[in-house]
C-alpha positions as CSV (number, residue, x, y, z in Angstrom):
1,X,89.4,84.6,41.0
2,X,86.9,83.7,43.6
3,X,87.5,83.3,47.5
4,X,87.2,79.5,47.4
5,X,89.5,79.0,44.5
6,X,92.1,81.2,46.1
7,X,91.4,79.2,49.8
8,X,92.0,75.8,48.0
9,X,94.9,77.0,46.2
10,X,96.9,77.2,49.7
11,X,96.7,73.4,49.5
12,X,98.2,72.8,46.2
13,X,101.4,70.8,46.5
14,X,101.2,69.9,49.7
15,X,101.1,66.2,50.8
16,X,97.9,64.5,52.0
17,X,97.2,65.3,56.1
18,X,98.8,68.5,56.0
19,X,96.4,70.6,58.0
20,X,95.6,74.3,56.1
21,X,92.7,75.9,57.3
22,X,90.2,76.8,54.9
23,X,87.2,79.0,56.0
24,X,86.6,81.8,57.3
25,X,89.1,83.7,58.6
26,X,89.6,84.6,62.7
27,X,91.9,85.8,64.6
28,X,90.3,85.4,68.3
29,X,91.9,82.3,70.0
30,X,90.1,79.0,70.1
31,X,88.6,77.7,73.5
32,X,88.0,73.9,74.6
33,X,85.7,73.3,77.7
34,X,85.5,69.8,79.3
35,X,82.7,68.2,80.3
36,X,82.8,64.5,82.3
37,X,79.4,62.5,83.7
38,X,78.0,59.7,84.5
39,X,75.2,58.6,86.1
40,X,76.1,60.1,89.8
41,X,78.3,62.2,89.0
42,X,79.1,65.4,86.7
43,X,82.3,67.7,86.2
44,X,83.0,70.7,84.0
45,X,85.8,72.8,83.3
46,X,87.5,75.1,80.7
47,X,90.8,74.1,79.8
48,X,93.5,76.7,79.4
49,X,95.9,74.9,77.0
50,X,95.3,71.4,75.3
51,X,97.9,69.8,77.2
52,X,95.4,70.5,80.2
53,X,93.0,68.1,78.3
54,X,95.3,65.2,78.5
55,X,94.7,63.5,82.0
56,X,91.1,64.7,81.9
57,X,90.6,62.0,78.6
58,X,90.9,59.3,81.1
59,X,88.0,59.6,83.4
60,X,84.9,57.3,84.1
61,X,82.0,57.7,82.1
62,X,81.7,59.8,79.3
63,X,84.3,63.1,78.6
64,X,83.1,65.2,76.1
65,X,85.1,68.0,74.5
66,X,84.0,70.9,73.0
67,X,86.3,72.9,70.9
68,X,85.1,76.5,69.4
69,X,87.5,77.8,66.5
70,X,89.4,75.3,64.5
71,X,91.5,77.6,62.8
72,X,94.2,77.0,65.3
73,X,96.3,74.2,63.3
74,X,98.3,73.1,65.9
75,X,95.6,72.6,68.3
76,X,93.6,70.5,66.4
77,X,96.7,68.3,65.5
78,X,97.9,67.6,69.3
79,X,94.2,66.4,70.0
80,X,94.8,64.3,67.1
81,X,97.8,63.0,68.2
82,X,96.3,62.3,72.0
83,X,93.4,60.6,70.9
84,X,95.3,58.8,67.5
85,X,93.6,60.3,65.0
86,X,94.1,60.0,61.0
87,X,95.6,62.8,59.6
88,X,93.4,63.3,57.1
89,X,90.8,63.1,59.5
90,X,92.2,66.3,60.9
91,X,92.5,68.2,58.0
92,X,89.1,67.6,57.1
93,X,87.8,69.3,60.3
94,X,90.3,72.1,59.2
95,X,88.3,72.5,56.0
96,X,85.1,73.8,56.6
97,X,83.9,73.5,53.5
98,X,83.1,69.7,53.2
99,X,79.5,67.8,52.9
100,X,77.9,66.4,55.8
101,X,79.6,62.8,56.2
102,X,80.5,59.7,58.1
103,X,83.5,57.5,58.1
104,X,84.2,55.0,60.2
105,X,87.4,53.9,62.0
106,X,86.4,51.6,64.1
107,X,88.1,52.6,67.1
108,X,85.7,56.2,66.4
109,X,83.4,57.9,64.3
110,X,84.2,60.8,62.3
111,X,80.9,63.0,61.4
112,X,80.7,66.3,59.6
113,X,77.5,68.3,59.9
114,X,76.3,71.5,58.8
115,X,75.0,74.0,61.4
116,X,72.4,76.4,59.4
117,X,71.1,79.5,60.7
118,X,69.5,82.5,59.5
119,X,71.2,85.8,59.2
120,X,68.4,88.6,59.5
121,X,70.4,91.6,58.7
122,X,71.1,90.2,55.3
123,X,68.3,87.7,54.7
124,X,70.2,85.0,54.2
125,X,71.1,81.4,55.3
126,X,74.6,80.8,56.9
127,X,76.4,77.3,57.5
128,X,79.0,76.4,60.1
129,X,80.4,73.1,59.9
130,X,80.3,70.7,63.0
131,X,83.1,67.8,63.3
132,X,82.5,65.3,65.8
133,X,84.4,62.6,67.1
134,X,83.0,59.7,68.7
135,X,84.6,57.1,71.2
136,X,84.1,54.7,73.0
137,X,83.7,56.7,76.0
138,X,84.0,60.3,74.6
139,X,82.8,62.8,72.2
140,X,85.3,65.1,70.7
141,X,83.1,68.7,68.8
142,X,84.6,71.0,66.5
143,X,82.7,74.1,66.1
144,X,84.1,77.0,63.8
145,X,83.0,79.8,65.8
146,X,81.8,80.2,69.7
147,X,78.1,79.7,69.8
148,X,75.0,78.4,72.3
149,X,73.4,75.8,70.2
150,X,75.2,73.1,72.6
151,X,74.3,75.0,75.6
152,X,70.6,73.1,76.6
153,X,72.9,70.0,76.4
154,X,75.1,70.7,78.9
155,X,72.2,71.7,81.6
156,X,70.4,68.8,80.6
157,X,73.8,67.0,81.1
158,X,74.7,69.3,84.6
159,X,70.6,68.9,86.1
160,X,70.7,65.3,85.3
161,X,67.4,65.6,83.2
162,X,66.7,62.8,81.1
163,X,68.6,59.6,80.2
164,X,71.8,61.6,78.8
165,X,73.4,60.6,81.5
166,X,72.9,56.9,82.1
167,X,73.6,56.5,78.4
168,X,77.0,56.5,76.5
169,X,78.9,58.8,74.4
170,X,76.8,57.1,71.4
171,X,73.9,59.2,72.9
172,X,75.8,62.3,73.7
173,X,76.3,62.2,70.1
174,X,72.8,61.8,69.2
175,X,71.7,64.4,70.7
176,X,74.5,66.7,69.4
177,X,73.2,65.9,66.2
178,X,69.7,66.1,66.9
179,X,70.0,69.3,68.2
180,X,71.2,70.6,64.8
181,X,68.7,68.9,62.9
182,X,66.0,70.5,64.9
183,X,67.6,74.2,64.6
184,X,66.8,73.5,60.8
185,X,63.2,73.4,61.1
186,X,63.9,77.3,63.2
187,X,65.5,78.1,60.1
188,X,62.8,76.9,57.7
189,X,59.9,78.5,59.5
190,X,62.2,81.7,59.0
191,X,62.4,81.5,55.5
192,X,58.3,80.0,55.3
193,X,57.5,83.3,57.0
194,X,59.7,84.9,54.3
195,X,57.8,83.2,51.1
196,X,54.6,84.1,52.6
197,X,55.2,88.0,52.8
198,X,56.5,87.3,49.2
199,X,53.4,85.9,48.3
200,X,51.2,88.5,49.9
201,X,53.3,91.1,47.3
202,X,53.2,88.8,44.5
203,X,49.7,89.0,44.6
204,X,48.9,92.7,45.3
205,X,52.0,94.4,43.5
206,X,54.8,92.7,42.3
207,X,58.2,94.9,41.6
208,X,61.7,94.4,41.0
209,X,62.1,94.2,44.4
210,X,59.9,91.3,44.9
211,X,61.7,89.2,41.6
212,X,65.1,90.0,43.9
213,X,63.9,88.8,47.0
214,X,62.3,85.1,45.4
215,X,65.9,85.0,43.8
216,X,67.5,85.4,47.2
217,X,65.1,82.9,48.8
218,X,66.0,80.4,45.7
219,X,69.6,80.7,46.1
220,X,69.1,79.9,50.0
221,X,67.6,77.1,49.3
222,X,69.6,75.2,47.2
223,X,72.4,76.3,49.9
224,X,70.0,74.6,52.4
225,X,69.7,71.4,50.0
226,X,73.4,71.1,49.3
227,X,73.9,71.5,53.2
228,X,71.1,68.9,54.8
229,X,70.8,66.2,51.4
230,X,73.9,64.6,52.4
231,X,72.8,64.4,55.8
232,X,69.8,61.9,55.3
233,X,72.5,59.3,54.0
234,X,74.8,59.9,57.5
235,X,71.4,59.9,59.5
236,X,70.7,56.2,57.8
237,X,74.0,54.5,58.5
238,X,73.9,55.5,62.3
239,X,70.8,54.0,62.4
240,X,71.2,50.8,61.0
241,X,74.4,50.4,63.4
242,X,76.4,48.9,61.3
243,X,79.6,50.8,64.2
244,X,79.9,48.5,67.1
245,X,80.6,52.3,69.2
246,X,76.6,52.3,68.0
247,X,74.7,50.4,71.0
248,X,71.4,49.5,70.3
249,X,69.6,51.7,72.6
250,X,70.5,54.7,70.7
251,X,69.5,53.0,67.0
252,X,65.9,53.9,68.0
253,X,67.0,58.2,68.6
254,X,68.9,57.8,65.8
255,X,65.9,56.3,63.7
256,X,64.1,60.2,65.3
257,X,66.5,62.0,63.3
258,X,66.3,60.1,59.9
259,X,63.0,60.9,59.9
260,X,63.2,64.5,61.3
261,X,65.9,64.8,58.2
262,X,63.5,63.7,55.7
263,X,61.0,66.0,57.1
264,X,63.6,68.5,56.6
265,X,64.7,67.7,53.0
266,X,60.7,67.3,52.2
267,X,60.2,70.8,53.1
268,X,63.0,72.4,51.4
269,X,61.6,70.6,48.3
270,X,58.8,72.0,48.7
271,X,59.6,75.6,49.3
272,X,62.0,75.3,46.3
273,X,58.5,74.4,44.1
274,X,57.0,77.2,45.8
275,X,59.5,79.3,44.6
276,X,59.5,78.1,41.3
277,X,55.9,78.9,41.3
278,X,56.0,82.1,42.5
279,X,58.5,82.9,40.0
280,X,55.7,81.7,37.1
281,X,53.0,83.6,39.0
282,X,55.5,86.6,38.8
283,X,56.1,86.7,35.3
284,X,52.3,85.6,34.3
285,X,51.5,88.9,36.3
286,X,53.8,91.0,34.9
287,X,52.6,89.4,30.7
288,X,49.4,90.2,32.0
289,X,49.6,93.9,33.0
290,X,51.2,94.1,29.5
291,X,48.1,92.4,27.6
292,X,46.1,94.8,29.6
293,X,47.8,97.8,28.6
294,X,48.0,96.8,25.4
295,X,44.8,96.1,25.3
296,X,43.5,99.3,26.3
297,X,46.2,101.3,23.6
298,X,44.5,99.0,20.9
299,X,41.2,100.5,21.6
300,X,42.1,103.8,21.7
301,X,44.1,103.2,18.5
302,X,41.0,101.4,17.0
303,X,38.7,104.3,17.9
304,X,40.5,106.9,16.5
305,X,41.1,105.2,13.3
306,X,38.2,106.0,12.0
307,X,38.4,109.3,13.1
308,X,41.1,110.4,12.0
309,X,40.2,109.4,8.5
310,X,37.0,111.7,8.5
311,X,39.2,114.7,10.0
312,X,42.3,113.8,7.3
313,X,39.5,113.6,4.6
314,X,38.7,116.9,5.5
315,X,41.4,118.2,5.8
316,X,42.4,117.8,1.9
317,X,40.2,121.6,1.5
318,X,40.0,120.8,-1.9
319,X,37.6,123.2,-3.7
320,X,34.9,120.5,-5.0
321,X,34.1,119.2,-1.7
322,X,30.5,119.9,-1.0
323,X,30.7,120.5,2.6
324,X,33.6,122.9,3.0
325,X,30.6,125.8,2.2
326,X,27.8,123.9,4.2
327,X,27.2,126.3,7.5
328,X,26.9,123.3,9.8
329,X,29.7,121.1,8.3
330,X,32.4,121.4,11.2
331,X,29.7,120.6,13.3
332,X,28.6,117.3,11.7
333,X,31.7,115.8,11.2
334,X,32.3,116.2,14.9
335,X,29.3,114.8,15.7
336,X,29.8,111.8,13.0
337,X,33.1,111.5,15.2
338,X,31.1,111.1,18.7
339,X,28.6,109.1,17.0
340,X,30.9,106.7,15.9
341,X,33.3,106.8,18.8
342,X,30.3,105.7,20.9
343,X,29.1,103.2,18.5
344,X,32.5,101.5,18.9
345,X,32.6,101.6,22.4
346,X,28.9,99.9,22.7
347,X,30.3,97.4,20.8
348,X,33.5,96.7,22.4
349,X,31.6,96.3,25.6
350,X,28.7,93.9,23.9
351,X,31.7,92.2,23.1
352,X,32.9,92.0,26.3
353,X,36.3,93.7,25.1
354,X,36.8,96.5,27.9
């Protein structure tokens, strides 16, 4: 029974909204830090309980809040509750294993992202899902584990930098996203650097090793096309603003990362070729080392047919044969053996066989 089948079967029976966590599994408490600005002023905070949260939804401008861990149930359902939002809504963010999405309930946006980075230790690409919540006037992120992506939006955000902070919560979630779009192209010159060592092997001496490690890279990447595909079709109805919590201002930013996500999914097609490539380069190489080797044990064979007849001919030692009682008979036949062993190997090489 695998892990996922054995996560999902905790929701089996249960009626629709109930919130069951399904990832991976912590045991560190979850954190929420507040963060209010506009375009004079700027506040930030961490919030002990979520209760703390409460009043601070209220304020002028735009209140973002950023929650790390979402495998605290009953945290994620009373922000729900304070900000009215669907059930299922909730238990979505619980689930970290969904698609990248959008839904819209007119009063907010709900967004699911992947987060990808690269895991060096065991060569491999790793996803984190991101929830957002989008208001009118605030941005609500779900994050699965404590991390710094966010962190050079919050000092652009604090040093006023930028028009983060004469814009809405429309742009706050732009560049959220856009920040996690452009940690995919970190991630894809990671594993580009990767296929290129590959290569360099491929080419010079290809092993086991080297058939295990294009696997590995193949298997990342259609983990990197299931995670970012989906993605292109959120990126394109943002953009079109078809959400009035969409102002036209940010449609153009939002346009930025459509493209940036079709840069993204071109390139992951194109490693996955590569891949596929190498793979026929791989086994061409290998069919080839075995032509050669065969090659080479056919003209041995070939050279040594012949004489092995004159030594099995005489080796009969029948009494008749004329040359058992010449003097110089041993001698001859070895020499008929060079002769014709050389003969052979002129004309394998006229030939252009060796």
């Amino acid at each position: 029974m695998t892990k996922y089948t054995e996560e999902y079967q905790k929701k089996v029976g249960l009626s629709p909204g109930t919130l069951v966590h399904i990832g991976a599994e912590r045991t560190d408490k979850s954190t929420i830090a507040f963060c209010a600005y506009d375009e004079t002023s700027f506040e930030e905070k961490e919030v002990k309980s979520i209760e703390d949260c409460f009043p601070l939804s209220d304020k002028p401008g735009v209140n973002w809040f950023n929650i790390d861990g979402v495998h605290q149930t009953d945290l994620v359902e009373a922000v729900g509750k304070q900000f009215c939002i669907h059930p299922l809504v909730l238990a979505d963010i619980v689930n970290t294993r969904h698609r990248p999405k959008m839904e819209d309930f007119e009063d907010y946006l709900f967004i699911v992202l992947k987060m990808i980075s690269y895991d060096e230790k065991n060569e491999e690409v790793i996803a984190e899902q991101i929830s957002l919540i989008v208001g009118l006037n605030y941005v609500i992120s779900f994050q699965e584990s404590t991390n710094d992506l966010f962190l050079p939006i919050k000092n652009r955000i604090k040093s006023g930098l930028g028009r983060i902070r004469k814009m809405g919560a429309d742009y706050l979630a732009y560049a959220l996203i856009d920040t996690i779009v452009d940690n995919y192209f970190v991630v894809l010159e990671r594993t580009g650097e990767k296929i290129e060592d590959i290569e360099e092997k491929l080419l010079k001496s290809p092993s086991q090793e080297t058939i295990q490690e294009i696997y590995n890279l193949k298997r990342n990447m259609i983990f990197l096309r299931r995670s970012v595909w989906p993605l292109r079709e959120v990126a394109s109805v943002l953009e079109r603003g078809e959400s009035k919590l969409i102002h036209k201002a940010t449609r153009i930013y939002l346009r930025d990362v459509y493209d940036h996500t079709v840069q993204v999914i071109d390139t992951i097609e194109t490693s996955r070729d590569t891949l596929s490539g190498m793979l026929d380069i791989y086994l061409s190489s290998v069919s080839n080392k075995m032509n050669e080797v065969m090659k080479v044990l056919t003209i041995i064979a070939t050279i040594f047919m012949p004489l092995t007849f004159i030594a099995g001919l005489y080796g009969m030692n029948f009494k008749n044969m004329p040359e058992l009682e010449w003097p110089f008979g041993y001698f001859a036949a070895l020499i008929l053996m060079v002769v014709i062993a050389v003969f052979m190997l002129v004309y394998f090489k006229r030939k252009k066989w060796l």
